[in-house]
N, C-alpha and C positions, 0 to 999 in steps of 0.2 A: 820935607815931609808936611802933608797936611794936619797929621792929625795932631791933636798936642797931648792929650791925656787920651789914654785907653784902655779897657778895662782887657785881661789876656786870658783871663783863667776868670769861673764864674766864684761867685761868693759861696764858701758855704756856711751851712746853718751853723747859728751855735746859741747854745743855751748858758747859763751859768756854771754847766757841769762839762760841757764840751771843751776840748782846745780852740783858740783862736790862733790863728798864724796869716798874717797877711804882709806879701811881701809888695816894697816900691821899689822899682828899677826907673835907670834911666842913663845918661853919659854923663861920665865923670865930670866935676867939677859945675853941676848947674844948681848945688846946694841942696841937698837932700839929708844930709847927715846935721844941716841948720834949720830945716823944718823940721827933721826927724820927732821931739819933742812930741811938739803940736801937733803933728797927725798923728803921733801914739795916744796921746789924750785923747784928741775926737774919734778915733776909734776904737779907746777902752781897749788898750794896752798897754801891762803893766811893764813891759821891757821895749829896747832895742836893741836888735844884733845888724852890728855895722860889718860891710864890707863882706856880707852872706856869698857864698861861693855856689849855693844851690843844693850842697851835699851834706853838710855838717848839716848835724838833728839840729832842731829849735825847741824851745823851749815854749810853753804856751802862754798864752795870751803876750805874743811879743809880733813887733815892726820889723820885719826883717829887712834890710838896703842893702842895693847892691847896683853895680854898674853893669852895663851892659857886657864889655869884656871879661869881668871878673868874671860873673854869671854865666856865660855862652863857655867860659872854658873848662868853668866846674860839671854844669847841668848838660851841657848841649846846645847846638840851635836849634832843637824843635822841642822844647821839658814838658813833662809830664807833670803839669802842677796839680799840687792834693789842695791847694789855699788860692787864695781870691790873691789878682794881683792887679798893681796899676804900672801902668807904662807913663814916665814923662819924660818929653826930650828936647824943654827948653826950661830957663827958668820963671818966665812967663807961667807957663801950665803947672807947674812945681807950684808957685804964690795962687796961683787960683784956684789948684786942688785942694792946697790948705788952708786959702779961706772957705772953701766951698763945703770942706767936711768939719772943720768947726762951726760955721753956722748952721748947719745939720744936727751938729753935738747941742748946741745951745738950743735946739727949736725944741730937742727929744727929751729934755731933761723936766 
């Protein structure tokens, strides 16, 4: 694959009264659920739901993670996402999403 991060579903708005829900996917074992943390932070999220299947509710202002399989056998291979989502699929682009959006979090503060 060329691409290492990518964005699959657009953001959407949120205000302090809105829900937030943004999910990371990516193939198992490239550490997602050990950055999980740190990109909940830098995206001002107070949860994470691990190992999201695509169908169970979420809860608001939470990270949702999930692997590629898990996800494609819950949601589908083509989902209808309602939340902004990121694609990584090495653990190169996993370390660079989450320095990229904490230093994001730190520039906005």
């Amino acid at each position: 694959m060329n691409r290492s991060i990518t964005t699959i579903a657009s953001p959407q708005p949120t205000t302090p009264n809105q829900m937030k829900q943004i999910l990371l996917i990516g193939p198992q074992g490239i550490g997602k659920s050990i950055a999980a943390n740190r990109i909940a932070i830098a995206l001002g999220c107070t949860s994470v739901v691990h190992e999201w299947d695509g169908v169970k509710e979420l809860p608001c202002n939470v990270l949702a993670i999930s692997n590629y399989d898990l996800f494609i056998k819950g949601h589908g291979s083509n989902p209808n996402l309602n939340m902004p989502a990121l694609m990584v699929d090495t653990p190169q682009a996993l370390q660079t999403l989450t320095e990229a959006l904490e230093h994001q979090a730190t520039r906005n503060q």
